[in-house]
Backbone as a ProteinNet text record, in pm:
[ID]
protein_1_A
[PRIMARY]
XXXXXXXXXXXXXXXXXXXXXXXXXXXXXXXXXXXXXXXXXXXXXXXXXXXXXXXXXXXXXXXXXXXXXXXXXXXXXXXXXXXXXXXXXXXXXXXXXXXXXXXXXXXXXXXXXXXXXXXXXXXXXXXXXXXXXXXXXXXXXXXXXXXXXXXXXXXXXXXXXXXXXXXXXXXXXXXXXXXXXXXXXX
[TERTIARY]
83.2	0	87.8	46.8	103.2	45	75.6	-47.2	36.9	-123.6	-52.6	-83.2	-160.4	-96	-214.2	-238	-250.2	-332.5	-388.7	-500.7	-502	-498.9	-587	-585.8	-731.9	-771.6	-871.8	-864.4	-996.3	-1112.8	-1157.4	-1267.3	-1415.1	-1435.6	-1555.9	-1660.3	-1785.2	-1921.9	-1870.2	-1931.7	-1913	-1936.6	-2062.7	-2105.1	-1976.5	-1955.9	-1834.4	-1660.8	-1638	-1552.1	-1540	-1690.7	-1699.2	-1638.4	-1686.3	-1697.9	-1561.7	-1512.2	-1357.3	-1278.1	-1282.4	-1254.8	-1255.7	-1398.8	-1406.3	-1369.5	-1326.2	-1259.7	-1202.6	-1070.2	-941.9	-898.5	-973.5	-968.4	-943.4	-1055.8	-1135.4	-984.8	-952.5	-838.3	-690.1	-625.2	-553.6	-565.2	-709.4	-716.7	-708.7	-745.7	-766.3	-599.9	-511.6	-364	-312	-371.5	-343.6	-235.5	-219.8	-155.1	-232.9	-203	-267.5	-157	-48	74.2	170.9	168.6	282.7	196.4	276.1	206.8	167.6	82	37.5	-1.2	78.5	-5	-61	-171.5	-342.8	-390.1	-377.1	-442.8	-536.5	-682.3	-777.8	-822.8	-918.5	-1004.1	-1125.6	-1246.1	-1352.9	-1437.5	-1444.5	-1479.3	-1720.3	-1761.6	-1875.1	-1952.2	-1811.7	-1798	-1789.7	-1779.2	-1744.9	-1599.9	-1522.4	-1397.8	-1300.9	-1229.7	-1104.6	-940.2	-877.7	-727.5	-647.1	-545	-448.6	-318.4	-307.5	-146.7	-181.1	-142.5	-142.8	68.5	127.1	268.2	243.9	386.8	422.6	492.1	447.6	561.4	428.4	526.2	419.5	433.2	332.8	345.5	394.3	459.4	547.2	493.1	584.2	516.6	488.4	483.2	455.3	374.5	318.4	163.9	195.5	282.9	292.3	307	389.4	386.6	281.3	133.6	38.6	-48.6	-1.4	-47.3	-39.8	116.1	141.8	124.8	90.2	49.5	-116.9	-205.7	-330.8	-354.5	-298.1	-308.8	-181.8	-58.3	62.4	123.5	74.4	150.1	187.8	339.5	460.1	437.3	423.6	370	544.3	652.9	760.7	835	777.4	847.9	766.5	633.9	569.1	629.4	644.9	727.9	826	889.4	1059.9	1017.3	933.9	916.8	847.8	743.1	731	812.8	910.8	1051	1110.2	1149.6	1232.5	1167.2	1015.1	955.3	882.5	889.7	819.9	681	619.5	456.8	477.3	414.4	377	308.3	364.1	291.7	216	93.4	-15	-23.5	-25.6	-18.1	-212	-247.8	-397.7	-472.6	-580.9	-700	-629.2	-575.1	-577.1	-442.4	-324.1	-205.4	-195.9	-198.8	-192.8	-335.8	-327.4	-395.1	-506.4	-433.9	-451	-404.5	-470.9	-384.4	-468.7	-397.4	-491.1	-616.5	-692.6	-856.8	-767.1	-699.5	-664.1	-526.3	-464.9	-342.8	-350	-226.9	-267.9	-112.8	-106.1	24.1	14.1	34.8	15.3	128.2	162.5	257.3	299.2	369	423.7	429.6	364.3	388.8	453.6	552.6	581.8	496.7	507.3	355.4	427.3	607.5	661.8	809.2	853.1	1003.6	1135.6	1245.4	1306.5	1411.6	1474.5	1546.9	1440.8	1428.4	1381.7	1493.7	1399.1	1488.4	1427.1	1351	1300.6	1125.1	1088.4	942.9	864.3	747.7	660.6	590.7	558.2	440.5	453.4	588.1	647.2	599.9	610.9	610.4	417.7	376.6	214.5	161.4	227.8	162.2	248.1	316.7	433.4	303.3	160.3	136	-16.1	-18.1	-149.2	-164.2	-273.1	-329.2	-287.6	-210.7	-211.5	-132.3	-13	168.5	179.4	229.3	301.1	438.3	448	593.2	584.4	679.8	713.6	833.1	875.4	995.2	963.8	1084.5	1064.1	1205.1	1185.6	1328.6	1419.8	1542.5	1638.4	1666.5	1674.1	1689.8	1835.4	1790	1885	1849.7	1752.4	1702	1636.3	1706.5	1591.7	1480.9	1400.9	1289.3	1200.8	1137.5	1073.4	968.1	895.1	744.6	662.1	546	454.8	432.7	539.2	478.2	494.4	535	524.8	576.9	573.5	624.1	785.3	820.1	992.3	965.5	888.5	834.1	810.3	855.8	785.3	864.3	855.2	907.2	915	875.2	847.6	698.8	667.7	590.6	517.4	368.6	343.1	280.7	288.6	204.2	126.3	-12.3	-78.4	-151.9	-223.9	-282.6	-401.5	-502.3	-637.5	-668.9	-677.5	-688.4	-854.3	-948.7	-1049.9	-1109.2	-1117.3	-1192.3	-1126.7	-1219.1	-1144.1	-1098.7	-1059.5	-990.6	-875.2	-801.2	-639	-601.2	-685.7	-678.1	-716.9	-834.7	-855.7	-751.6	-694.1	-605.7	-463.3	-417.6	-291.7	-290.8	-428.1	-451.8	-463.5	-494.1	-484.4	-349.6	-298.3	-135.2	-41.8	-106.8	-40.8	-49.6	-180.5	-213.5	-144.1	-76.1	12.2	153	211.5	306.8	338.5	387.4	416.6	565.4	621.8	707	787.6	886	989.9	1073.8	1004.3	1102	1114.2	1254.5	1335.3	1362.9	1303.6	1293.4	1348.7	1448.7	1554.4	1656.7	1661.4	1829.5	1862.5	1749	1774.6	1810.1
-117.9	0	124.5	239	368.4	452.6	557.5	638.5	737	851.4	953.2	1066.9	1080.2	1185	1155.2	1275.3	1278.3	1408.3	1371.4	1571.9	1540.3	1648.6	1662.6	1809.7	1792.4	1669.3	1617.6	1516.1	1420.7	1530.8	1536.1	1589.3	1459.7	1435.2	1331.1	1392.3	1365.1	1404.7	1378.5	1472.7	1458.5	1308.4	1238.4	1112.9	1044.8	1025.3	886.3	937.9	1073.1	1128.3	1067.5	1061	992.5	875.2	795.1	666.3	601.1	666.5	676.3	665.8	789	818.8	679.2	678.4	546.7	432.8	384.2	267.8	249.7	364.1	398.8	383.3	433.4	436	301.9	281.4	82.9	1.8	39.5	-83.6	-52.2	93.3	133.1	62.8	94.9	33.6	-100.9	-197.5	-365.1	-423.3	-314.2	-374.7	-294.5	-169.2	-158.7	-40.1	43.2	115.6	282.5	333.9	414.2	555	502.6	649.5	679.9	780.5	790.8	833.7	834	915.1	748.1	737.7	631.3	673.5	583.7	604.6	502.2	525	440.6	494.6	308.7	336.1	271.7	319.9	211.2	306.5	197.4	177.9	163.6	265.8	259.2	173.7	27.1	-53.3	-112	-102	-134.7	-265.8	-322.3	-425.7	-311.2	-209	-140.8	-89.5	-34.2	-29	-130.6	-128.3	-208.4	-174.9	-214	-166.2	-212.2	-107.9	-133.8	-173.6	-67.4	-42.8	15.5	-17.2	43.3	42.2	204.7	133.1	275.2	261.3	368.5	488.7	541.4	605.5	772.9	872.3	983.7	928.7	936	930.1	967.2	883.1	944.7	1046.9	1056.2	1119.8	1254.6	1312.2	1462	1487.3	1326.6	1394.5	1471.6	1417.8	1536	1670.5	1705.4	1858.4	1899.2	1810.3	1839.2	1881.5	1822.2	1808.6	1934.7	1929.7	2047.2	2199.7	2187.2	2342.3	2351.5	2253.9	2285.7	2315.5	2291.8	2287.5	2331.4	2379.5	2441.3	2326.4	2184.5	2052.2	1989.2	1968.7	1920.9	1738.8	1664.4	1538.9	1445	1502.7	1505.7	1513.1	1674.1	1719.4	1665.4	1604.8	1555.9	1433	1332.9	1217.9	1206.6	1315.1	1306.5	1346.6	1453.9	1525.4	1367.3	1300.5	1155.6	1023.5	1070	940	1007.9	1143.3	1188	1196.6	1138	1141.6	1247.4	1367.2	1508.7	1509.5	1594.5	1614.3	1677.5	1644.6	1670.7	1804	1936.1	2098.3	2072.2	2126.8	2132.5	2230.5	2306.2	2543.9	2539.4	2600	2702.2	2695.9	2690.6	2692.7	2794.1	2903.4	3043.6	3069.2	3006.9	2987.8	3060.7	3046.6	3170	3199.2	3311.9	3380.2	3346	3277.3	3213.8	3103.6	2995.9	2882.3	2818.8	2778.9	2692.8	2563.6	2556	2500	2357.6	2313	2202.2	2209.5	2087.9	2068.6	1948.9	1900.4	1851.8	1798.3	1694	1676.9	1592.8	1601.2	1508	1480.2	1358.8	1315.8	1267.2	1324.7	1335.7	1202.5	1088.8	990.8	934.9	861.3	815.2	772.9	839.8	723.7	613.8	630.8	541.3	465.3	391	368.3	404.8	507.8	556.4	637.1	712.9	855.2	984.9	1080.6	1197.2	1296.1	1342	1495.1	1609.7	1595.8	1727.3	1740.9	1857.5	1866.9	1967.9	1986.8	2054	2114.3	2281.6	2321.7	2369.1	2400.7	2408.4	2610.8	2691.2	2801.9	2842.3	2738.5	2759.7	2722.2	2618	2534.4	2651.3	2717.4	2857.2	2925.2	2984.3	3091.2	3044.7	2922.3	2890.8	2916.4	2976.8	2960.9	2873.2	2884.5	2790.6	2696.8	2737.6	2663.7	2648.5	2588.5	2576.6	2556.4	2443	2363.6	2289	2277.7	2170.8	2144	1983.4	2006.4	1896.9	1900.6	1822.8	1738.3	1627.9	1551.7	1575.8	1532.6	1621.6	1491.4	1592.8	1532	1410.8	1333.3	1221.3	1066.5	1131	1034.8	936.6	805.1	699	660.6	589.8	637.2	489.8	409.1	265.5	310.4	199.4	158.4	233.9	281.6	309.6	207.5	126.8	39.1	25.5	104	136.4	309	313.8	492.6	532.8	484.8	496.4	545.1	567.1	567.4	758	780.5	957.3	1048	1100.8	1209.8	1370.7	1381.6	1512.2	1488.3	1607.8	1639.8	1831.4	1794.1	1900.5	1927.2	2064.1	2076	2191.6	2213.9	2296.3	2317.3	2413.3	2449.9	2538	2489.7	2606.8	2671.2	2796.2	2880	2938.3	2875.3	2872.3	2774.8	2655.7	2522.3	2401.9	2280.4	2159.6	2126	2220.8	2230.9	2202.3	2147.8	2145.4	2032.1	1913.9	1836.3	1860.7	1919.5	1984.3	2065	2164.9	2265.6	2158.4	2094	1979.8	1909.5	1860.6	1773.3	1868.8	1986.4	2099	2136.4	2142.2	2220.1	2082.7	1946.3	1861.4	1856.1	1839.5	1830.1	1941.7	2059.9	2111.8	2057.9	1986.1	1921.6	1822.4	1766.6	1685.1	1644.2	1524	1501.2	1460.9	1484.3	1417.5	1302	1218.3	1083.2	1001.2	976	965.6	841.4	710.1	555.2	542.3	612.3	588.1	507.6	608.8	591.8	463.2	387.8	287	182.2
0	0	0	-86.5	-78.8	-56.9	90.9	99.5	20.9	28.8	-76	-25.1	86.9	172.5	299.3	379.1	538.3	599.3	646	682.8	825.6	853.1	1025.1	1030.8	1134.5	1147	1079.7	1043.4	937.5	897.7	789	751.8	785.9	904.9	889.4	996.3	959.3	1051.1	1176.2	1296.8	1455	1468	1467.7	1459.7	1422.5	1334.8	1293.1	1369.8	1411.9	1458	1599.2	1714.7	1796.7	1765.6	1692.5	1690.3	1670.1	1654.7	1621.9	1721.8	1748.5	1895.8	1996	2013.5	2106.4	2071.6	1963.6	1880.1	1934.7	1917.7	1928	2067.8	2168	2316.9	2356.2	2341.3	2362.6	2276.2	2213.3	2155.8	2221.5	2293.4	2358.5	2499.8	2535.9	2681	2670.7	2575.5	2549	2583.9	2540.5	2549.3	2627.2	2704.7	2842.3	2810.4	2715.4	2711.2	2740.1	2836.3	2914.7	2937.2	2915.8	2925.8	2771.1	2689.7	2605.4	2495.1	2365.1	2244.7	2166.8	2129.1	2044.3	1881.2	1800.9	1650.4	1597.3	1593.9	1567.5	1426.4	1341.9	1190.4	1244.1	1158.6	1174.1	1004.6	990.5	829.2	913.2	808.3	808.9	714.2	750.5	593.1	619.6	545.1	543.4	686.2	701.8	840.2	969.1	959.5	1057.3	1074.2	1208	1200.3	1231	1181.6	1153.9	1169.8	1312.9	1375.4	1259.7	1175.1	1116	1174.5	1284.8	1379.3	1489.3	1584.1	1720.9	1734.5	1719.2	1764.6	1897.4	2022.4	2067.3	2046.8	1904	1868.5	1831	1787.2	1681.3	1565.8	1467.4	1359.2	1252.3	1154.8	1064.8	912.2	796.9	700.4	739.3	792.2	862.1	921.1	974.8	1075.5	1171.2	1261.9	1368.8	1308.7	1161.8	1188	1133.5	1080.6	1059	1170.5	1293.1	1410.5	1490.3	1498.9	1518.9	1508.3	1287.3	1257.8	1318.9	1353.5	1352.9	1524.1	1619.1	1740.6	1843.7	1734.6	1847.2	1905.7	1913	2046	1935	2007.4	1923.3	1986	1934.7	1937.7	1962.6	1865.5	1930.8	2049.3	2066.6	2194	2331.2	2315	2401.6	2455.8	2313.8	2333.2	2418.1	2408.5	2455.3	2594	2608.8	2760	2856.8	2821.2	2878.2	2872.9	2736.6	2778	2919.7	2926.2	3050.3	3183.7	3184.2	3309.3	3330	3245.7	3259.6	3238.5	3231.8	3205.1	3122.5	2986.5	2889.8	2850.1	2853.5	2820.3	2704.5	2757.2	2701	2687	2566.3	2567.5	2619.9	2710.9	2720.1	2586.7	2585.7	2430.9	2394.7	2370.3	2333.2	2325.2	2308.7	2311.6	2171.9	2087.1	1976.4	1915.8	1902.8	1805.6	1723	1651	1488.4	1432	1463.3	1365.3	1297.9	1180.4	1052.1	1167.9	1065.1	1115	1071.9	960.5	926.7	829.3	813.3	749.5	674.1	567.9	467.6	423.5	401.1	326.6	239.9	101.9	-29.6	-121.4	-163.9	-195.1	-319.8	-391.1	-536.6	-576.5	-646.4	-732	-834.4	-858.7	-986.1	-1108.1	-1198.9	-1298.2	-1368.5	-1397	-1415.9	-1339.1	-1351.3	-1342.6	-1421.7	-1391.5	-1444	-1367.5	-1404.9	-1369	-1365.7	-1255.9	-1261.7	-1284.4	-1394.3	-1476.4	-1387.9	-1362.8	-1253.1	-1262.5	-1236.6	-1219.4	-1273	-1338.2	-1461.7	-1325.4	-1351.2	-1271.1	-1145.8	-1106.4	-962.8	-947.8	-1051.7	-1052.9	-1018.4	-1109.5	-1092.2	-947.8	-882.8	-759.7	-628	-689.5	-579.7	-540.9	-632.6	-645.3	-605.3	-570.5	-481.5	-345.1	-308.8	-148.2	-63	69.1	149.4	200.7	103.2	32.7	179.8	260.6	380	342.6	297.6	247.1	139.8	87.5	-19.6	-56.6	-97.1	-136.4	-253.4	-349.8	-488.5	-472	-528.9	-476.3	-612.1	-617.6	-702.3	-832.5	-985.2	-1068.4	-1071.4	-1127.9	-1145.7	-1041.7	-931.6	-806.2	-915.9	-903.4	-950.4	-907	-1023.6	-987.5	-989.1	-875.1	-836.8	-862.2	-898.5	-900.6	-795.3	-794.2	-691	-557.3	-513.1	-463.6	-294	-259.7	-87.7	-71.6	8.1	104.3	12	-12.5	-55.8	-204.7	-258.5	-387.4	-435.4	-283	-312.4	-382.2	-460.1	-566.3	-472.1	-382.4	-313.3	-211.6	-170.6	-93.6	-109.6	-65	-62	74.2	172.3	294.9	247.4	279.9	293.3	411.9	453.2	542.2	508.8	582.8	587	678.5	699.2	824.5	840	725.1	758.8	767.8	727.1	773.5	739.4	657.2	674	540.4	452.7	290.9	227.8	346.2	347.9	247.8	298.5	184.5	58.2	18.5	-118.8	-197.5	-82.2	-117.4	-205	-86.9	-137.8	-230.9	-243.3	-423	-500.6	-483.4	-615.7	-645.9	-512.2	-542.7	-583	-592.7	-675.3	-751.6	-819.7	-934.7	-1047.7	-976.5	-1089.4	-1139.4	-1028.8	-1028.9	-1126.2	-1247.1	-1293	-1302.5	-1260.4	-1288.2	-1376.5	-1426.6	-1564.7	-1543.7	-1564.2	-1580	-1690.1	-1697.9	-1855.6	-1813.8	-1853	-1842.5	-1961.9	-2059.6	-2164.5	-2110.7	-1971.5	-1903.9	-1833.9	-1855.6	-1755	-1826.5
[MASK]
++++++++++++++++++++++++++++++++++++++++++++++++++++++++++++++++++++++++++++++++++++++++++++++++++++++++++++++++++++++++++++++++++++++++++++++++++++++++++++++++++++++++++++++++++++++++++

């Protein structure tokens, strides 16, 4: 499986957001893990929900700094402050100002196997709403099959500072992106 990118937090109805929630709880408490940062996949499939991963760690791919831009708590620095025995700072509701409603990170695809010459559209996707970050990986990087996480050509982060669009925003500011790969060279 390759994901292709990551939002928070989730765009889903209060209702199934609960339900989640309490999944998630109920399968933490089942194995008794009650102290530390946990990262919890679960799938929403027609059977109901379904545990992918329960590990002790933050999550990788940039959730935490997805985490981070939408709520100020460094999911990192939390980690480390409960490896050293500390209590975990929590900033006050009102700790800044202003921060994005949601965040977004989407992830550049190969369509083939080859060498990347570089990337189509980088000037157009500069001049969209919402750019947080991005980076494009560098010409000459060979280039594998779509077929797990190792497969990524770049990254894009966006952010919405008015609602839950971040993901919309990130598939748009990909979708300018095309990459050049020259499967001559191989």
């Amino acid at each position: 499986m390759v994901e292709f990118g990551h939002m928070f937090p989730a765009d889903i109805e209060p209702d199934t957001a609960s339900a989640l929630i309490k999944h998630v709880t109920d399968a933490l408490t089942a194995i008794g893990y009650s102290n530390g940062v946990a990262h919890v996949e679960v799938r929403l499939t027609p059977q109901g929900w379904r545990l992918i991963e329960i590990n002790p760690r933050i999550g990788g791919n940039y959730i935490s700094k997805l985490v981070e831009s939408v709520t100020g708590i460094s999911p990192l620095t939390q980690m480390i402050q409960i490896a050293l025995g500390e209590a975990p700072a929590i900033p006050g509701k009102n700790h800044d100002l202003k921060r994005p409603q949601s965040a977004a990170v989407a992830y550049v695809l190969p369509s083939q196997p080859g060498f990347l010459s570089g990337h189509d559209g980088r000037q157009e996707m500069e001049c969209l709403p919402g750019i947080l970050q991005y980076h494009l990986g560098p010409a000459g990087k060979v280039v594998s099959p779509p077929d797990d996480n190792d497969c990524y050509l770049g990254y894009v982060i966006c952010v919405d500072s008015e609602g839950l669009g971040a993901g919309r925003m990130a598939s748009k500011a990909l979708s300018f992106l095309k990459p050049q790969i020259d499967e001559t060279s191989l």
